[in-house]
C-alpha positions as a Markdown table, in Angstrom:
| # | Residue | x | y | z |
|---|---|---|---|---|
| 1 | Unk | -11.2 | 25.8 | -49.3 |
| 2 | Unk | -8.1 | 25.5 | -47.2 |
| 3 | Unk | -7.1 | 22.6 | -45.5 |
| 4 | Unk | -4.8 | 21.9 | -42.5 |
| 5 | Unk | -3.0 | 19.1 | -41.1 |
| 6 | Unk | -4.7 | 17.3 | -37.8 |
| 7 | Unk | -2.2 | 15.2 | -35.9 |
| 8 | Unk | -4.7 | 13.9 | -33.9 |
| 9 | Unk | -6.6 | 11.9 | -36.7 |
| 10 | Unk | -3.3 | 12.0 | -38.9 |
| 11 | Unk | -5.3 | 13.4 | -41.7 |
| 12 | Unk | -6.1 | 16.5 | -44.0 |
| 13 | Unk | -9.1 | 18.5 | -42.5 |
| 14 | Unk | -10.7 | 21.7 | -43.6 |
| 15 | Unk | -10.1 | 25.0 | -41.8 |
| 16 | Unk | -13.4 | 26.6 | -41.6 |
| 17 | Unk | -14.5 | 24.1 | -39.6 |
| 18 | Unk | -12.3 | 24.0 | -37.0 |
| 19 | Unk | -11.3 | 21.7 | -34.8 |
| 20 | Unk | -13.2 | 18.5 | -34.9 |
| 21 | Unk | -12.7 | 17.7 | -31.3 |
| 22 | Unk | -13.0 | 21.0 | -29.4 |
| 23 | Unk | -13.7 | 19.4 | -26.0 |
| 24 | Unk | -11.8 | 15.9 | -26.5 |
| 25 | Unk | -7.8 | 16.3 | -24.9 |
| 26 | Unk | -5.7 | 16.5 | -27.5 |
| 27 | Unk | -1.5 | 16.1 | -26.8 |
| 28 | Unk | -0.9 | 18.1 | -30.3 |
| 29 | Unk | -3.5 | 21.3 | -29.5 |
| 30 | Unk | -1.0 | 23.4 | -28.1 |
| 31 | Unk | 0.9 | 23.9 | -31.3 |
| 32 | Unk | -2.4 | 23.4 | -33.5 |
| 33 | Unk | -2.9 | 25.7 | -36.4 |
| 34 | Unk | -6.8 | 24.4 | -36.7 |
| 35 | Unk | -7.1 | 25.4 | -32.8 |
| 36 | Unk | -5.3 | 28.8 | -33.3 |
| 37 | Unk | -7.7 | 29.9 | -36.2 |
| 38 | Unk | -10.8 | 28.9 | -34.3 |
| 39 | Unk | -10.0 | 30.4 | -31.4 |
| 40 | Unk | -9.3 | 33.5 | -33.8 |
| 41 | Unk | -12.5 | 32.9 | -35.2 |
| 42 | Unk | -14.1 | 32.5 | -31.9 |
| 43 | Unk | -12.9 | 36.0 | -30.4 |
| 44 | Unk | -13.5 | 37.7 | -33.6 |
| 45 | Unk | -17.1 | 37.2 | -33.4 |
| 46 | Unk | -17.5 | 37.8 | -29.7 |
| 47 | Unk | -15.7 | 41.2 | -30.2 |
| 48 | Unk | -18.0 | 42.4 | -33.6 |
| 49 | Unk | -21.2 | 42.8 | -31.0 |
| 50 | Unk | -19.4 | 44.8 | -28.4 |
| 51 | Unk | -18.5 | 47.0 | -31.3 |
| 52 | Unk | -22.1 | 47.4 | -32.7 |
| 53 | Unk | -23.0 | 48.6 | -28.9 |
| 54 | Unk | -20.2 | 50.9 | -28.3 |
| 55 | Unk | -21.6 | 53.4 | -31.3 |
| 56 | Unk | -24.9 | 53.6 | -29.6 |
| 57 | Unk | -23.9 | 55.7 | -27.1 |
């Protein structure tokens, strides 16, 4: 399991779990690895059903 760096609680977290405050502000979440990779996360699995639905035609 990886592990990232969250400035926020100045602490070690692990990355498949994202971001542990999603909807708290956050001065640091611009440049936040843990943010980008949920996000990526995120959009990958909104994508994977419009691709299911697509071949159906």
């Amino acid at each position: 399991m990886d592990s990232g760096y969250c400035q926020k609680d100045a602490k070690e977290v692990p990355l498949d779990r994202g971001c542990r405050h999603p909807k708290d502000y956050c001065q640091f979440r611009q440049a936040c690895m843990i943010h980008f990779l949920q996000k990526e996360r995120e959009q990958k699995l909104r994508d994977r059903p419009n691709e299911d639905t697509s071949d159906q035609r």
